[in-house]
N, C-alpha and C positions, 0 to 999 in steps of 0.2 A: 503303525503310526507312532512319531515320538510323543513320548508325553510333553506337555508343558509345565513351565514352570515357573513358579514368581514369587517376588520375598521380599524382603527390607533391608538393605545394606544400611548402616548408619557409621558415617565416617566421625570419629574424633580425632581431637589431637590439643595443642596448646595452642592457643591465637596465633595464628600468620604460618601456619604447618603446611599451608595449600590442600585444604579440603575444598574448599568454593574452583581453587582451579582445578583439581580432579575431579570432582563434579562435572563440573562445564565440557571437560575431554570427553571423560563417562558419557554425557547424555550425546555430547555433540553441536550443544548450542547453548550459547549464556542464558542459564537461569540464575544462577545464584551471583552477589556482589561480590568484585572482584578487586582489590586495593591493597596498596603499600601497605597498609593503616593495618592494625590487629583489628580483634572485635567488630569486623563491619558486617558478620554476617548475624541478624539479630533474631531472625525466627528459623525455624525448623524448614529450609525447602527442600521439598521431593522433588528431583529429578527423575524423570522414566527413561531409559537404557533399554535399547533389545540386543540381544545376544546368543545367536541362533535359534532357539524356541523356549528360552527362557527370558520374562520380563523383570529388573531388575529397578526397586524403586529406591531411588538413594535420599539419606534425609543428611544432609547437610547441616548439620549442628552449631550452635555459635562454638567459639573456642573455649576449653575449660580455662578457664583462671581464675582468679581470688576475688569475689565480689566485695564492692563497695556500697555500692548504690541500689536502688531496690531494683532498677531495670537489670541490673550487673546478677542479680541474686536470680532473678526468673530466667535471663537468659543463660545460666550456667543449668537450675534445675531445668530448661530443654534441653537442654545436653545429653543432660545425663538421664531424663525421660528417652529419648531417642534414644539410646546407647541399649537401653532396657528394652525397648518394644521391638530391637531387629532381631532377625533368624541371623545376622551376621553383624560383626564389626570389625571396621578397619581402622586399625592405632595407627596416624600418621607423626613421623617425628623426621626433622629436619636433620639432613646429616651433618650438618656442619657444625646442628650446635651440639646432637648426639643426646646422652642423659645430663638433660637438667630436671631442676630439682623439680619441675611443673610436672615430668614426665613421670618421674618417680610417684609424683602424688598423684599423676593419673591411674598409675601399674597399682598402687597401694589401695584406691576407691572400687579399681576393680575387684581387686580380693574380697573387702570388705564387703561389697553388694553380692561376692559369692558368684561373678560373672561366670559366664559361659565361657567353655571351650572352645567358642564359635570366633576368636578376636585374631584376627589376620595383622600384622605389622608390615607397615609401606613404611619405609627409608626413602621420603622425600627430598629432592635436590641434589641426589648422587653428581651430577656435574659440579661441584662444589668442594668434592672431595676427593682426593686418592684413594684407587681401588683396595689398597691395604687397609685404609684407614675404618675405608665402610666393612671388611669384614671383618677387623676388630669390633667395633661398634655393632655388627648384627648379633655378635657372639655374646658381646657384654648384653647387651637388650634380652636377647634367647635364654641367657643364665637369671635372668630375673624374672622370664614367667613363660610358660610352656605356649609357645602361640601354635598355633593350625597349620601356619605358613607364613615366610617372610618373603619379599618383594623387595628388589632393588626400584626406582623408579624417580620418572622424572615428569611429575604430572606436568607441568609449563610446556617442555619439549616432545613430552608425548611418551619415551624410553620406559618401557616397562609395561604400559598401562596397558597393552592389549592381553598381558598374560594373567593380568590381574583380574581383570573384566570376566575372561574366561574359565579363571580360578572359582570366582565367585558365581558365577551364573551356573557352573554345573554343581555346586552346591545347594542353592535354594529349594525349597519343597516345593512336590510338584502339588500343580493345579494351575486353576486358570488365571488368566491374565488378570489385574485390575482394570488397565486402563486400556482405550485403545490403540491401535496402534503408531498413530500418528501423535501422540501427545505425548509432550517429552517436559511437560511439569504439570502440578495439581495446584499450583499457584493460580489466581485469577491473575487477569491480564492485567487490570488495575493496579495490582501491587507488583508485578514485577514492573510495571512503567513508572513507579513511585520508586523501586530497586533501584534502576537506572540510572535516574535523575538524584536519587541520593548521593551513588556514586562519582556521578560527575561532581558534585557537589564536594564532597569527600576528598576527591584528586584537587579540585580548583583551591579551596580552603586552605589544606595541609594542616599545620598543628594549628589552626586560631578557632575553630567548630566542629571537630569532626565527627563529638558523641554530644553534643548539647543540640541537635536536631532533629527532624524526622520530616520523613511527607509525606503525603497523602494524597490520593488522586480521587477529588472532590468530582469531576463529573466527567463520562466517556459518551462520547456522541457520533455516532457513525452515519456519518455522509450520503448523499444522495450518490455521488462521484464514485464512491469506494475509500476515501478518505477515511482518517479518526480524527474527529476534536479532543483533546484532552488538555482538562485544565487542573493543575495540581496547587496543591499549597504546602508551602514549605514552613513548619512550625519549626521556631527559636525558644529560646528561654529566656534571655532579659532584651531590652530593646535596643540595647548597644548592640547584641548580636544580628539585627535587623540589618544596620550598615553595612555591617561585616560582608553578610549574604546577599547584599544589594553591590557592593563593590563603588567604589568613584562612579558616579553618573551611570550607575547603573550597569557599568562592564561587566562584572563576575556575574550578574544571573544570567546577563546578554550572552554570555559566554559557554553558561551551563545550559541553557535553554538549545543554542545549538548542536551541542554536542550530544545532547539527550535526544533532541527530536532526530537527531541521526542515525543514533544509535536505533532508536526506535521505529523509523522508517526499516531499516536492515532489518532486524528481528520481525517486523509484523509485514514487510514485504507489500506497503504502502503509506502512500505520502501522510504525515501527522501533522497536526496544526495543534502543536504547546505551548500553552500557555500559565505561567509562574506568577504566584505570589507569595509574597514573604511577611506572613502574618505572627508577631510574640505572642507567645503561650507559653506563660512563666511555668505554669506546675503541671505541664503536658508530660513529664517522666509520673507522675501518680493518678493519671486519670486511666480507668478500665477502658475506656475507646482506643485509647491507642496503643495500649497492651494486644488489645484482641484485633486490631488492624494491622496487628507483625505478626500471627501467632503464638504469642506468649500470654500464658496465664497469671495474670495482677497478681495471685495468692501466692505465688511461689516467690516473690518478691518480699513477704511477709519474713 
């Protein structure tokens, strides 16, 4: 009999590298937020992957960049918490923009923490570029730090990702599964229907709210019917931003509301009944509730 096997991928890279969409390919169903926007993915999600008898739990990391803010500062330290606790990492870098300098200072914090051997490079977005170009660009990357393996791919389009999966999966140590077998995140449902609707939120907005928010799924009520009730709250920071997320008479939440509850019928494979409000909570970036309602630790924001 073969053995099994199961471990911790933790994907990095710089904001907007497509970790949240290789994730989503990887597991096979949206878990993680997926947006134009950099920085939307705020806590640590574990995706679960199966891969022939190997179970594969990926933690989807926010993007490394240069913190400003104290929520900026905790979600860089999960980052790089996650980067630390996998048996594997996967360096994602966009080919088109190749080595910038984000990258650089990702390769260089590797050193410094003394990383593992274990760091895999995915060359995300190969459609974007000329096959020449990418294997200039995998050679310069390779001459700056000894990786495991490098991957051409195209996590959006799919190109590459099955060899990747298989790369990794017959790596991990063996032993048994964590999770079972039908669960393809460790997320509670509550926070990925608050993900959702953040997202929608995130695309409707554009650049006027897109990190001055958050929500929250105040209460989940499951139906006689087979139905869910969910009723979330979406916290702002000053009360002009109220408007904002209210829209003219009410359009833009009108609007986020169906797209979410849509979204969320597809994913949970019954009818939802969401319902939105839009409550100001000027200094909700420094309260512990909402730190530990993304997965991020308040103190690393210190």
């Amino acid at each position: 009999m073969t053995a099994t096997r199961c471990g911790f991928v933790a994907l990095i890279g710089e904001p907007n590298a497509g970790k949240s969409t290789l994730l989503n390919r990887m597991v096979g169903a949206k878990v993680s937020i997926v947006t134009h926007k950099v920085q939307t993915t705020r806590s640590r999600i574990r995706g679960v992957a199966l891969e022939g008898e190997s179970q594969i739990v990926f933690v989807d990391t926010p993007g490394l960049f240069k913190p400003r803010r104290r929520l900026d500062r905790a979600m860089v330290s999960a980052a790089w918490s996650g980067a630390a606790d996998a048996d594997l990492v996967v360096l994602m870098v966009e080919a088109h923009r190749g080595l910038t300098e984000g990258v650089e200072t990702i390769l260089k914090t590797l050193d410094d923490r003394g990383g593992t051997q274990n760091i895999v490079l995915a060359i995300n977005k190969i459609d974007r570029v000329k096959r020449e170009n990418l294997l200039a660009l995998s050679e310069k990357l390779n001459a700056e730090r000894d990786f495991a393996a490098t991957f051409m791919i195209s996590a959006e389009k799919g190109h590459g990702v099955k060899d990747l999966k298989t790369w990794l999966a017959e790596r991990l140590p063996e032993g048994p599964w964590l999770y079972p077998e039908d669960q393809i995140a460790d997320l509670p449902l509550r926070m990925i229907a608050a993900e959702i609707t953040r997202e929608k939120l995130t695309l409707r907005l554009h650049q006027e709210l897109p990190y001055q928010l958050t929500v929250e799924t105040e209460q989940w009520e499951e139906k006689k019917d087979g139905s869910v009730r969910i009723q979330q709250i979406i916290y702002v920071a000053r009360a002009g931003h109220r408007g904002i997320a209210l829209g003219p008479k009410g359009e833009t939440i009108k609007q986020v509301s169906i797209a979410a509850r849509s979204e969320l019928e597809e994913f949970l494979g019954r009818r939802v009944h969401l319902f939105l409000e839009v409550k100001v909570r000027e200094n909700w970036e420094n309260e512990i509730e909402r730190y530990e309602e993304m997965g991020l630790d308040f103190r690393d924001g210190d």
